[in-house]
PDB file with SEQRES, HELIX, SHEET and CRYST1 records, atoms N, CA, C and O in Angstrom:
SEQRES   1 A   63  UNK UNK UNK UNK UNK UNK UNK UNK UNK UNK UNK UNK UNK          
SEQRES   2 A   63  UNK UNK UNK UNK UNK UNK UNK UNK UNK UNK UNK UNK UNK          
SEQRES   3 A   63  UNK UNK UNK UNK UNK UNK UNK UNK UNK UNK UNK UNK UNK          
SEQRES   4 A   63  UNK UNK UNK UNK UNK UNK UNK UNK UNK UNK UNK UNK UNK          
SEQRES   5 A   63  UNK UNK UNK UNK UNK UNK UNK UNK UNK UNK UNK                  
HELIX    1 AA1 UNK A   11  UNK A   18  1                                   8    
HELIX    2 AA2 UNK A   27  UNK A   31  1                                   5    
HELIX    3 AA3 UNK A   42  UNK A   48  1                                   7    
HELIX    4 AA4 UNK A   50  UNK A   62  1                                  13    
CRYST1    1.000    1.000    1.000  90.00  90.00  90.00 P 1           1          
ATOM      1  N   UNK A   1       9.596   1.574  -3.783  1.00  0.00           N  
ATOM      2  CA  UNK A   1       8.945   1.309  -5.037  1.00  0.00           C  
ATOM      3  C   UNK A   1       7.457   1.642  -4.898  1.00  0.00           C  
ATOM      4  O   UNK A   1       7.008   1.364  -3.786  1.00  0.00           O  
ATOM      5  N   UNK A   2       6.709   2.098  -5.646  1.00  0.00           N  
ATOM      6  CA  UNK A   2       5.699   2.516  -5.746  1.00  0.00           C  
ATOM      7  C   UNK A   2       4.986   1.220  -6.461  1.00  0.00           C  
ATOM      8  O   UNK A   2       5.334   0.539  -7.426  1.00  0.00           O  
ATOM      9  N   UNK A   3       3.739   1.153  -5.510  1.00  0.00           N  
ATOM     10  CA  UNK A   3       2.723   0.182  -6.145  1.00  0.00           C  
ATOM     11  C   UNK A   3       1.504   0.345  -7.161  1.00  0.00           C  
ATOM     12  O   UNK A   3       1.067  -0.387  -8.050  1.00  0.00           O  
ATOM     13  N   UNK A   4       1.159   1.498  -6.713  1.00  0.00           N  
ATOM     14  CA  UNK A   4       0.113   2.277  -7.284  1.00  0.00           C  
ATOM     15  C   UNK A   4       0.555   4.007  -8.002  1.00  0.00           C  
ATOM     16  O   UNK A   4       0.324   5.131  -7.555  1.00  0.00           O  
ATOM     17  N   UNK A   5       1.022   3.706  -8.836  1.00  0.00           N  
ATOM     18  CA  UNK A   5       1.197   5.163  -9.423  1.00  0.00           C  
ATOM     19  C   UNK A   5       0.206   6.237  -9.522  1.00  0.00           C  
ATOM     20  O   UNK A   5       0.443   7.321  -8.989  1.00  0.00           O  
ATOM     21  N   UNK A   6      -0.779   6.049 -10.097  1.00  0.00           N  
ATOM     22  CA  UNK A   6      -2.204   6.839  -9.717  1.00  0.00           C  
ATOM     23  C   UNK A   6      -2.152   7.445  -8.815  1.00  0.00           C  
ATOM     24  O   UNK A   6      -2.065   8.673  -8.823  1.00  0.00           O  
ATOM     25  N   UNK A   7      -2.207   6.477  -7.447  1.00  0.00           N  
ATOM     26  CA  UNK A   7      -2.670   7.382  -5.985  1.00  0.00           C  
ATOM     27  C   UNK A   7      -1.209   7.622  -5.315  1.00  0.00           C  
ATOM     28  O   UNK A   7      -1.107   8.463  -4.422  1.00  0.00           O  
ATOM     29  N   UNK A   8      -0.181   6.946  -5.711  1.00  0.00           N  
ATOM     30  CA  UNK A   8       1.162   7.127  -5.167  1.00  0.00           C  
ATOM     31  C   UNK A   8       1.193   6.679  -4.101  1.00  0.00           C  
ATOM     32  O   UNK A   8       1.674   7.282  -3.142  1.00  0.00           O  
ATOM     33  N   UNK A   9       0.473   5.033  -4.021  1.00  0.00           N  
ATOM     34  CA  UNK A   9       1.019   4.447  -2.946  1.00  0.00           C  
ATOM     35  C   UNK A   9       2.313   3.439  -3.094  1.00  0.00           C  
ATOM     36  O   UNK A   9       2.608   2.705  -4.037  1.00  0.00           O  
ATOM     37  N   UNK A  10       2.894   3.629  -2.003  1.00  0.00           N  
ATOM     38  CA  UNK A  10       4.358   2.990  -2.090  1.00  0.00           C  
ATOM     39  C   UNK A  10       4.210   1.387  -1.283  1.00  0.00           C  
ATOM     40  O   UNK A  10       3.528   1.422  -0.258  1.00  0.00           O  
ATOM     41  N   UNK A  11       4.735   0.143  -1.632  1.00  0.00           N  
ATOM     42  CA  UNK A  11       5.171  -0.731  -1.567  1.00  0.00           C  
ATOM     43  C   UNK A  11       4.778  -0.684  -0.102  1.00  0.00           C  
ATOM     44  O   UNK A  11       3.791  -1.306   0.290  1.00  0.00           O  
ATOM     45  N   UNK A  12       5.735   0.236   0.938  1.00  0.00           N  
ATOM     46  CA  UNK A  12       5.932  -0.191   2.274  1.00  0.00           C  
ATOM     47  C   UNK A  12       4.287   0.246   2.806  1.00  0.00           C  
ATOM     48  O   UNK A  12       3.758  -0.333   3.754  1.00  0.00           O  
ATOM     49  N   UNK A  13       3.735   1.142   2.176  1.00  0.00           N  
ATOM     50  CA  UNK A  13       2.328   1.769   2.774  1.00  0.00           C  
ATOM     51  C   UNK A  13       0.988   0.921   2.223  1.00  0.00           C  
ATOM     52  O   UNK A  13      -0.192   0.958   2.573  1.00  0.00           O  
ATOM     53  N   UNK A  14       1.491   0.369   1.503  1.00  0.00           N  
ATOM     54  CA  UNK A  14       0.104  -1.011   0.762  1.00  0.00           C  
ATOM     55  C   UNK A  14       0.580  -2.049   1.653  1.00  0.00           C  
ATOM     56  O   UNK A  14      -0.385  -2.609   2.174  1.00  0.00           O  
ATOM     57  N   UNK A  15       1.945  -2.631   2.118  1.00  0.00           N  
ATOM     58  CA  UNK A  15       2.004  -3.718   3.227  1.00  0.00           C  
ATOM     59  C   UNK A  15       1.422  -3.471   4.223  1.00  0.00           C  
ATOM     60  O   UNK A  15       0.480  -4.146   4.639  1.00  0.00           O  
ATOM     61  N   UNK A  16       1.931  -2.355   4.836  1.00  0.00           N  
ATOM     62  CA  UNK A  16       1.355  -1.913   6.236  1.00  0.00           C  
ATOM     63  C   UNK A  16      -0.007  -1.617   6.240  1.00  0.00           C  
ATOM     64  O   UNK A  16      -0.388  -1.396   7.390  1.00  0.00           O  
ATOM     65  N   UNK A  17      -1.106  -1.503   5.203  1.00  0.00           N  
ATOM     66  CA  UNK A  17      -2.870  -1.570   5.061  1.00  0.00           C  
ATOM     67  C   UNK A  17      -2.554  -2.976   5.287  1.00  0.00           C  
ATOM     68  O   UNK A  17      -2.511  -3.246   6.487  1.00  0.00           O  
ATOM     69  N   UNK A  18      -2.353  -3.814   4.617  1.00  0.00           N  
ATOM     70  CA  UNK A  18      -2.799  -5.040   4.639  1.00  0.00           C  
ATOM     71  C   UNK A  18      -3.005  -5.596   5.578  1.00  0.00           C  
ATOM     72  O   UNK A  18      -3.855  -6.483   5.650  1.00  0.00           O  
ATOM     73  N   UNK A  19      -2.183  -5.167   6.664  1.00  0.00           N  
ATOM     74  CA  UNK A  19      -2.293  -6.049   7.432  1.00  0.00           C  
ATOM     75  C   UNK A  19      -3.566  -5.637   8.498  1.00  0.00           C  
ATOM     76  O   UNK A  19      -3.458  -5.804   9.713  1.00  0.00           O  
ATOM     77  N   UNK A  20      -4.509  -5.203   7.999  1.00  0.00           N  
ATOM     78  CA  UNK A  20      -5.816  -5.099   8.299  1.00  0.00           C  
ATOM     79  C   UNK A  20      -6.949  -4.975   7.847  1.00  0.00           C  
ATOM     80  O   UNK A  20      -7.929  -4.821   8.576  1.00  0.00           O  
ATOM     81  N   UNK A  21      -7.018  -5.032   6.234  1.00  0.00           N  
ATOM     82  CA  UNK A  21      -7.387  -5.170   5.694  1.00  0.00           C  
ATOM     83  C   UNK A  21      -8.335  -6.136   5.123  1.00  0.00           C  
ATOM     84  O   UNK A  21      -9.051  -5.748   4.199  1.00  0.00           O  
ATOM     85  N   UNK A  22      -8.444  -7.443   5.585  1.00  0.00           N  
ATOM     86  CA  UNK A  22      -9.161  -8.362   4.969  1.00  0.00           C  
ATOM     87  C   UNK A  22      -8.573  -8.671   3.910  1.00  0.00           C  
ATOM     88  O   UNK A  22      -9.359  -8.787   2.970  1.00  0.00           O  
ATOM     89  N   UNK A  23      -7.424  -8.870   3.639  1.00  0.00           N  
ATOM     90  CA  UNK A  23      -5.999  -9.677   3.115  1.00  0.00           C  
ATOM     91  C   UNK A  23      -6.751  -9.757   1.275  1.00  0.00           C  
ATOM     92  O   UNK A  23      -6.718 -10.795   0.614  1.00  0.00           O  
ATOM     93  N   UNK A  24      -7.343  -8.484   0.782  1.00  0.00           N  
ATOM     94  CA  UNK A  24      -7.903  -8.300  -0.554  1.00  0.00           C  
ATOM     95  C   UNK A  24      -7.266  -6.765  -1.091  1.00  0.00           C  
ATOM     96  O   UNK A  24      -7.159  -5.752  -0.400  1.00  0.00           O  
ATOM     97  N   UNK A  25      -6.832  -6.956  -2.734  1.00  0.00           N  
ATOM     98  CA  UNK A  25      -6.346  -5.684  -2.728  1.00  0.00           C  
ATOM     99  C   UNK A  25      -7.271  -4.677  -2.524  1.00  0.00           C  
ATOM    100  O   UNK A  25      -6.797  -3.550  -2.377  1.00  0.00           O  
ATOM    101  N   UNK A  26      -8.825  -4.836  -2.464  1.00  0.00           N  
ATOM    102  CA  UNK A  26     -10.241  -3.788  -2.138  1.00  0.00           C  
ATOM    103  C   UNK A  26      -9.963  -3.225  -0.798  1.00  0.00           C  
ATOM    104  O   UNK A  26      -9.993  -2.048  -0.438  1.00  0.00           O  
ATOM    105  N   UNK A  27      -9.646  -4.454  -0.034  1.00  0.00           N  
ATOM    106  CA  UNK A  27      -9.829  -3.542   0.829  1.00  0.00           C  
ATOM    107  C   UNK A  27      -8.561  -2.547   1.826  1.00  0.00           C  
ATOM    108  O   UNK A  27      -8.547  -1.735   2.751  1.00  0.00           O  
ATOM    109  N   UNK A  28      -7.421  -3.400   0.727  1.00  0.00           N  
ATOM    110  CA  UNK A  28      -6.282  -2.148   1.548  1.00  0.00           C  
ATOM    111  C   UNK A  28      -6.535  -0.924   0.675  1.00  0.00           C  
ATOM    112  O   UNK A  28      -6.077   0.200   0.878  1.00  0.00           O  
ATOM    113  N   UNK A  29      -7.235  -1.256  -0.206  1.00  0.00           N  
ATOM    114  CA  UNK A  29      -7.102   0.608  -0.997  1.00  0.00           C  
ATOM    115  C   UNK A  29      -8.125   1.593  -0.177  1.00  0.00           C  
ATOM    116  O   UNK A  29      -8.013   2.819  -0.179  1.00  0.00           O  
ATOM    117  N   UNK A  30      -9.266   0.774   0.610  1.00  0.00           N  
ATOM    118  CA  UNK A  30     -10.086   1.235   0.989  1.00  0.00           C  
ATOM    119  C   UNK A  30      -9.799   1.833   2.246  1.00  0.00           C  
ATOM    120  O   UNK A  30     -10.296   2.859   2.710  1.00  0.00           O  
ATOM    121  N   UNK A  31      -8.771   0.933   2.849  1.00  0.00           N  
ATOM    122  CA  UNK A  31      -8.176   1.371   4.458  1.00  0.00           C  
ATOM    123  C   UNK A  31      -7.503   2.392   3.715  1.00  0.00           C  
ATOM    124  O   UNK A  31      -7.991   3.473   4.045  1.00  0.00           O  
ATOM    125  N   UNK A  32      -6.730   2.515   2.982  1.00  0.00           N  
ATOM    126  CA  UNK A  32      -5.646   3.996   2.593  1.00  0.00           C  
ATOM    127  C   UNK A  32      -6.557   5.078   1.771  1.00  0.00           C  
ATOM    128  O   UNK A  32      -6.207   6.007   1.044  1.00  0.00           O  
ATOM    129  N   UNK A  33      -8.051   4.545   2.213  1.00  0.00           N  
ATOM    130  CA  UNK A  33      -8.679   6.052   1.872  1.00  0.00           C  
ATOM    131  C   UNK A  33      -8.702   6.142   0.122  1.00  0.00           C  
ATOM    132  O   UNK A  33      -8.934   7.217  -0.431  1.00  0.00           O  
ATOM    133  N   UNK A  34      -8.426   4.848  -0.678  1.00  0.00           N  
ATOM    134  CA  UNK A  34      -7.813   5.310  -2.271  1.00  0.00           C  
ATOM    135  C   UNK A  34      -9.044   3.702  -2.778  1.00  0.00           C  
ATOM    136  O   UNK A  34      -9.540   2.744  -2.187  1.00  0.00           O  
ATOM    137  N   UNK A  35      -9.035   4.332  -4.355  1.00  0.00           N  
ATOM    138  CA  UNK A  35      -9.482   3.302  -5.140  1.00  0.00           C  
ATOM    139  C   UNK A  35      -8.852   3.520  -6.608  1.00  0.00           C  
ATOM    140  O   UNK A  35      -8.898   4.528  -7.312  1.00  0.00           O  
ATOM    141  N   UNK A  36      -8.054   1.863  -6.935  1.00  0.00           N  
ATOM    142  CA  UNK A  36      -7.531   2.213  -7.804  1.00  0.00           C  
ATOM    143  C   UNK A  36      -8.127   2.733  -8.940  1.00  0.00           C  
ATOM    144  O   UNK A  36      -9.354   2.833  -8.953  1.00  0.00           O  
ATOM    145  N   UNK A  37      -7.266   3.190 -10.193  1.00  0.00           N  
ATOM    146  CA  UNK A  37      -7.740   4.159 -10.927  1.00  0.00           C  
ATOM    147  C   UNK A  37      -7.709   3.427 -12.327  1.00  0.00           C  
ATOM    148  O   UNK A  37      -8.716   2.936 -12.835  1.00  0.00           O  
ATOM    149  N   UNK A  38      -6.305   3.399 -12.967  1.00  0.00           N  
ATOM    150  CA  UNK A  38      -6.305   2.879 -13.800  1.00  0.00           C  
ATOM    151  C   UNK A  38      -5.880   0.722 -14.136  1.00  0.00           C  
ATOM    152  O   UNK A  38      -5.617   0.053 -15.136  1.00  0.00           O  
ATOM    153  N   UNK A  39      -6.029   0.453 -12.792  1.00  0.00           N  
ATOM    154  CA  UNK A  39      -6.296  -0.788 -12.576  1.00  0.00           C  
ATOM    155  C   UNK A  39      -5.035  -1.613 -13.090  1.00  0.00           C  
ATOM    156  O   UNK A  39      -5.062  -2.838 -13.208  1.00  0.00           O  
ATOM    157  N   UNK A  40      -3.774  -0.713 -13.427  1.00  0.00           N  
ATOM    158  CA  UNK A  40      -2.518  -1.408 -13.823  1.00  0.00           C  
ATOM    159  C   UNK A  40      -1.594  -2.109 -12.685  1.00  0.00           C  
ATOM    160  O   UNK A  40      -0.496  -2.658 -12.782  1.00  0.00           O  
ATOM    161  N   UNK A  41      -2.631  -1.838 -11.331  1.00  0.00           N  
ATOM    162  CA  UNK A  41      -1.613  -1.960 -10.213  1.00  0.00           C  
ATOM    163  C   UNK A  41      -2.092  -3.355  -9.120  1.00  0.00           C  
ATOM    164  O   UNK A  41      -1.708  -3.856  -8.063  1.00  0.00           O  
ATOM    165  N   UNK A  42      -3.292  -3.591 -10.269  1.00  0.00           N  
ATOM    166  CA  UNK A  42      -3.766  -4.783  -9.119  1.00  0.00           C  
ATOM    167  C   UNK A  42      -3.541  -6.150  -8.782  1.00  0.00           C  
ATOM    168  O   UNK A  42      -3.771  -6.832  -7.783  1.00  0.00           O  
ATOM    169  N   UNK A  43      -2.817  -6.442 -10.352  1.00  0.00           N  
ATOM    170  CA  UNK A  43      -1.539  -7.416 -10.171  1.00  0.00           C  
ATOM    171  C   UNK A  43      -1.112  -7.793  -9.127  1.00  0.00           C  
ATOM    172  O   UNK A  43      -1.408  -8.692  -8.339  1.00  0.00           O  
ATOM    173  N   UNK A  44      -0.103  -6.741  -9.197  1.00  0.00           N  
ATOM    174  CA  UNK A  44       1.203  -6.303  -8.739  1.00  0.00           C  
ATOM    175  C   UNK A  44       0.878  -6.608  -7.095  1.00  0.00           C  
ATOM    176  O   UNK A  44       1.500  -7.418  -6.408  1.00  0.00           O  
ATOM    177  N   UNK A  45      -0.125  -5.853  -6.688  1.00  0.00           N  
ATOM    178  CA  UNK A  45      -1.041  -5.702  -5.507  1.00  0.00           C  
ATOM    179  C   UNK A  45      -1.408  -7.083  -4.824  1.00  0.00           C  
ATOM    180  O   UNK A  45      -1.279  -7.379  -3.636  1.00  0.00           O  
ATOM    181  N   UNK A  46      -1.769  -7.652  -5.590  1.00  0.00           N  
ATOM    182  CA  UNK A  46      -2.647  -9.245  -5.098  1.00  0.00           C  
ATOM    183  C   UNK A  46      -1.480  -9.900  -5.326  1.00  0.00           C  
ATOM    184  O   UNK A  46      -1.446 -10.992  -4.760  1.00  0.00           O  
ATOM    185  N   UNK A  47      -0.339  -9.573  -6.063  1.00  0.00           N  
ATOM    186  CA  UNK A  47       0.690 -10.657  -5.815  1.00  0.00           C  
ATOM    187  C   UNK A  47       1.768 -10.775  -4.357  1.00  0.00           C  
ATOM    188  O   UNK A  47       2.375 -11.639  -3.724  1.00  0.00           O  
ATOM    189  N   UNK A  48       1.559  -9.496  -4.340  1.00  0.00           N  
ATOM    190  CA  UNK A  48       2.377  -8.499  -2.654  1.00  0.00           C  
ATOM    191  C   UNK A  48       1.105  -9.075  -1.838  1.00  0.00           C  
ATOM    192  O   UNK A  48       1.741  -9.024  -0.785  1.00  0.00           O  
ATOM    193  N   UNK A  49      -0.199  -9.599  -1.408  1.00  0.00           N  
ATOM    194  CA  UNK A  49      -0.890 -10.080  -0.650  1.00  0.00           C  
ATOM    195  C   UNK A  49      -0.789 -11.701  -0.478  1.00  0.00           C  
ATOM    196  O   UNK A  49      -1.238 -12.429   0.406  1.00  0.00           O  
ATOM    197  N   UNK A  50      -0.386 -11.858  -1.105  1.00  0.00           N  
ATOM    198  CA  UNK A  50      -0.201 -13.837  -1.579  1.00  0.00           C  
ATOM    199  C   UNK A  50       0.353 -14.008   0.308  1.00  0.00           C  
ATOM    200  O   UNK A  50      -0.168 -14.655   1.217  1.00  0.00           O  
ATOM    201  N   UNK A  51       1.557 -13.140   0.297  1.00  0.00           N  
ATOM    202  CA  UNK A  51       1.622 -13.841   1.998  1.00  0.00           C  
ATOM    203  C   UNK A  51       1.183 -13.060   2.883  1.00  0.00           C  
ATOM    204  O   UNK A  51       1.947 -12.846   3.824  1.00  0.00           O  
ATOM    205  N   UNK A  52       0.036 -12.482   2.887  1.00  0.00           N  
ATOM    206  CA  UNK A  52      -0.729 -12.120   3.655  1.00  0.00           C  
ATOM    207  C   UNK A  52      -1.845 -12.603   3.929  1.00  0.00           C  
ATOM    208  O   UNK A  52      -2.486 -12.430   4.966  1.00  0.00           O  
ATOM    209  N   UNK A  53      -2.195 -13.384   2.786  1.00  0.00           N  
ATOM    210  CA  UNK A  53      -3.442 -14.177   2.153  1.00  0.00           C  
ATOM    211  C   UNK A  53      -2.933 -15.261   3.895  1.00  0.00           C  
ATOM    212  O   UNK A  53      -3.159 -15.063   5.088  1.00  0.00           O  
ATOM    213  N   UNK A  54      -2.412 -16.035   3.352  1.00  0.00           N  
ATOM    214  CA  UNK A  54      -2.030 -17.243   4.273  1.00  0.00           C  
ATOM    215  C   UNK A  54      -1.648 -17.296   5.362  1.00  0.00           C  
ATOM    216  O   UNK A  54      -1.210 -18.344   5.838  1.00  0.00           O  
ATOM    217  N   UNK A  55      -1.727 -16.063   6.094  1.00  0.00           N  
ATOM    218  CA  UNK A  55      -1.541 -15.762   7.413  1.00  0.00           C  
ATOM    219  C   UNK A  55      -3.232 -15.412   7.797  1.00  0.00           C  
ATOM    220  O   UNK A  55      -3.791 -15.704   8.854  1.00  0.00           O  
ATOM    221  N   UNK A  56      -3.740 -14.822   6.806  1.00  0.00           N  
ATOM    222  CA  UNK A  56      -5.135 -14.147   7.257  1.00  0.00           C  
ATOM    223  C   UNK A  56      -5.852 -15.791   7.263  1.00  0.00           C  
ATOM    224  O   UNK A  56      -6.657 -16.032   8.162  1.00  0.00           O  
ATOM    225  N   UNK A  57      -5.570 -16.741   6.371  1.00  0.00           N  
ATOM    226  CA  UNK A  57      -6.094 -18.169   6.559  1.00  0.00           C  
ATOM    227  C   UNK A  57      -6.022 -19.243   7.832  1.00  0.00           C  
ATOM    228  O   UNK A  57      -6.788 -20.111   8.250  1.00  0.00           O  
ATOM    229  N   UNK A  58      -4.508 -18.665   8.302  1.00  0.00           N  
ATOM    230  CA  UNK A  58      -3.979 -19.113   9.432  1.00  0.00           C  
ATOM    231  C   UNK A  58      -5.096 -18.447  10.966  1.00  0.00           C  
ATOM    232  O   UNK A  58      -5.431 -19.211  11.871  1.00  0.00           O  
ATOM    233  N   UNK A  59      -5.435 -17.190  10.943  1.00  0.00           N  
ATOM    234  CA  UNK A  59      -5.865 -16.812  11.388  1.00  0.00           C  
ATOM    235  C   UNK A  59      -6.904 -16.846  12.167  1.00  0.00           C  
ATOM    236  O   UNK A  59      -7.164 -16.682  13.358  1.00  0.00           O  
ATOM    237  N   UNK A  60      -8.002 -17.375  10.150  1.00  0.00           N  
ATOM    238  CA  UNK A  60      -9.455 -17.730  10.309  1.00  0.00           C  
ATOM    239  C   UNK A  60      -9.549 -19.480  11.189  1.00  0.00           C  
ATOM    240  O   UNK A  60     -10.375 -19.903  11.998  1.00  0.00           O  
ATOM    241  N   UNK A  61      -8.387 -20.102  10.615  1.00  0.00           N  
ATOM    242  CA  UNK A  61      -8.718 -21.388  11.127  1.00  0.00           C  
ATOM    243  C   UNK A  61      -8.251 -21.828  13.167  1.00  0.00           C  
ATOM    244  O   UNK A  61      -8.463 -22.824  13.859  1.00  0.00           O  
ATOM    245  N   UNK A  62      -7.688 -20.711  13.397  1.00  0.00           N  
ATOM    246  CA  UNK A  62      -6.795 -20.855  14.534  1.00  0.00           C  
ATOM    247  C   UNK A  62      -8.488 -20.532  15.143  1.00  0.00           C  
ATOM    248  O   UNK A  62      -8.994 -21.395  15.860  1.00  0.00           O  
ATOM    249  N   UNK A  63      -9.303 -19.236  14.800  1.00  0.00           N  
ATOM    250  CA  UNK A  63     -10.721 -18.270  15.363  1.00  0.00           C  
ATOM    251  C   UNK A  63     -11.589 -20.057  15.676  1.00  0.00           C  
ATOM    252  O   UNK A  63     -12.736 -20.116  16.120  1.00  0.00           O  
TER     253      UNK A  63                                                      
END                                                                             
């Protein structure tokens, strides 16, 4: 499934940014080199980060 139609990023390639990303949809678009375009995808985006969010929290508090 495609997340981003604009830049044609797919589902499995916006997970796999994230997970270095700084757990924000800014900055996985930024790791994949892309910025969204027509902004229909950022939803969608920050809702696919929700459990990434809480691992990156897990993270900060473990540091």
């Amino acid at each position: 499934m495609y997340i981003c139609i604009c830049n044609a990023i797919r589902e499995t390639e916006f997970r796999t940014a994230a997970l270095g990303a700084g757990c924000d949809a800014a900055g996985v678009y930024e790791r994949l080199g892309k910025r969204p375009q027509c902004g229909q995808c950022l939803d969608d985006a920050e809702d696919l980060l929700g459990d990434y969010r809480s691992a990156c929290m897990s993270r900060k508090i473990a540091a």
